[in-house]
N, C-alpha and C positions, 0 to 999 in steps of 0.2 A: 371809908366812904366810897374809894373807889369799887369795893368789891360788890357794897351794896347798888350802887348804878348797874355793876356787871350786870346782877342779879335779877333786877328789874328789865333791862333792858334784856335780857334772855325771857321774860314770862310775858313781858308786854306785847308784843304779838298777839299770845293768844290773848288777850284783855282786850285789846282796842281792834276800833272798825278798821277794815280793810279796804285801799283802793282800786281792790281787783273788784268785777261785778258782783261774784259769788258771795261777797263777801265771808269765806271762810278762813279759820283759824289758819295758821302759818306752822307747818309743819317741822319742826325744829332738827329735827335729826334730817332733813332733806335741805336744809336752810345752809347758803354760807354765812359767815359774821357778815360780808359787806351788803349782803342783801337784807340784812336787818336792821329795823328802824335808830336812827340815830337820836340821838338827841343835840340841841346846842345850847349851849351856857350865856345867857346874856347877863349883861353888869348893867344896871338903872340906880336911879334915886329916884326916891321918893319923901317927900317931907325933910328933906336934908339930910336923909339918913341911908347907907348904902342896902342896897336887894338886889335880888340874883332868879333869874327864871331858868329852869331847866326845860325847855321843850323839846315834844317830838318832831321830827324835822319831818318825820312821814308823810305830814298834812299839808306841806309846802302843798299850793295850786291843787289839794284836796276837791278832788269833783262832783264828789258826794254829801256837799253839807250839809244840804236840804233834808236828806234821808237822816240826819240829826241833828236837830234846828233846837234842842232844848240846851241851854249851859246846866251846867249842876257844878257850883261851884262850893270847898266844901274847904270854910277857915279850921284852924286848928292852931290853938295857944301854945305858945312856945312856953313852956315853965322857967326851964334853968337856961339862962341867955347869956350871951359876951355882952361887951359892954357896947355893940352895937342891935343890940336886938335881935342876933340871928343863934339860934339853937348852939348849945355848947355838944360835945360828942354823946353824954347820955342821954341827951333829947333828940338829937341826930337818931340813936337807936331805934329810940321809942316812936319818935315819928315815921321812921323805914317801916316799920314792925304794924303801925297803925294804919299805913298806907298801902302796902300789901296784904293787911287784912280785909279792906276797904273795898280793892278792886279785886278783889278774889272773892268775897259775896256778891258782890255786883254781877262780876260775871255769871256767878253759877246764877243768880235772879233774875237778871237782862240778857245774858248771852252777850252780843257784840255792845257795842259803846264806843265812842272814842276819848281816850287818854291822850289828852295836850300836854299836860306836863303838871307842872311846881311853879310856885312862889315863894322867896323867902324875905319878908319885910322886916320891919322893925315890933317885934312880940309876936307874929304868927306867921303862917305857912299857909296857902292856899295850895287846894289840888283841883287843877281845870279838867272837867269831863265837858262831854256831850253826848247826849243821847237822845232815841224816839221819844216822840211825847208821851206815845201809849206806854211810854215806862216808869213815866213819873212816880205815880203810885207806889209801885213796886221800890222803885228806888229810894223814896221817902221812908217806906216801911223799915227796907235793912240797914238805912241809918240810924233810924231811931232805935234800932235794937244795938247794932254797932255804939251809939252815944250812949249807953245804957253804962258800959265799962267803960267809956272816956269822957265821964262828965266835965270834968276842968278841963280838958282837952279840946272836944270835938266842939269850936265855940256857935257854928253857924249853919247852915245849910240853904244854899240859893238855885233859886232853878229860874230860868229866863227865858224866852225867846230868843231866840237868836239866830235863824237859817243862814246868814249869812258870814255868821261865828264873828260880826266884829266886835267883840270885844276880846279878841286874843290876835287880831288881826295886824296891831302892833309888833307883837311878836315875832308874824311871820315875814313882816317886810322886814324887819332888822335881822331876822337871819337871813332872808333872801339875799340883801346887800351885803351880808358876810361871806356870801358863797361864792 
């Protein structure tokens, strides 16, 4: 599990928007680890039942939300579960493996976006994006070909308004007070 965070947390750079103007990709071989985006682990319930969000902490006081005001929020069924409803290790895989497939067409079809993180509740996993509106379309399109091979899987796809991103904005106040 850890390795697969490594791994992610090394490509996510180039996946999500950036708080410099330019917003261009992050150059990895010029990059140190500390100057790369973190994530923080938050512990919640929900419905009496334990969950866990993985965020990017990059977005803390993010200046740029307006420039992506749409959510694209994207459920995915956990199959084989513990007796809490959170993925056992060969769903753990498979969702890594679906989710880096995920943002790796996205990118090549959108270019920038930004990647908030994970959810993990009781039978499914959300993955919080944000992007331009003008990408809707596009992004609609390569999930539906992505749900194409994760029919049981890929159970929902949501896209919202949101400039002012609160609906993840829970999130960033409880890592704020963690820091």
């Amino acid at each position: 599990m850890r390795i697969t965070h490594l791994i992610l947390i090394c490509f996510l750079p180039l996946l999500s928007c950036s708080q410099n103007k330019k917003m261009e990709p992050i150059n990895l071989s010029s990059e140190t680890p500390e100057a790369q985006p973190s994530f923080g682990r938050l512990m919640f319930e929900a419905e009496g039942k334990p969950c866990e969000a993985t965020i990017n902490k990059r977005y803390i006081n993010f200046k740029e939300k307006e420039t992506y005001p749409l959510s694209l929020f994207i459920m995915v069924n956990t199959m084989n579960k513990n007796k809490e409803g959170h993925p056992d290790e060969k769903e753990t895989k498979i969702f890594n493996q679906l989710q880096t497939e995920i943002l790796s067409e996205l990118s090549k079809e959108l270019g920038m976006f930004c990647f908030v993180g994970t959810t993990t509740m009781n039978g499914y996993r959300d993955i919080l994006l944000y992007i331009k509106e003008k990408d809707m379309q596009k992004a609609k399109e390569t999930l539906e070909l992505i749900k194409i091979d994760y029919q049981n899987r890929l159970e929902s796809i949501s896209f919202e308004k949101d400039p002012k991103w609160e609906a993840v904005a829970s999130f960033y106040e409880a890592l704020s007070l963690k820091n």
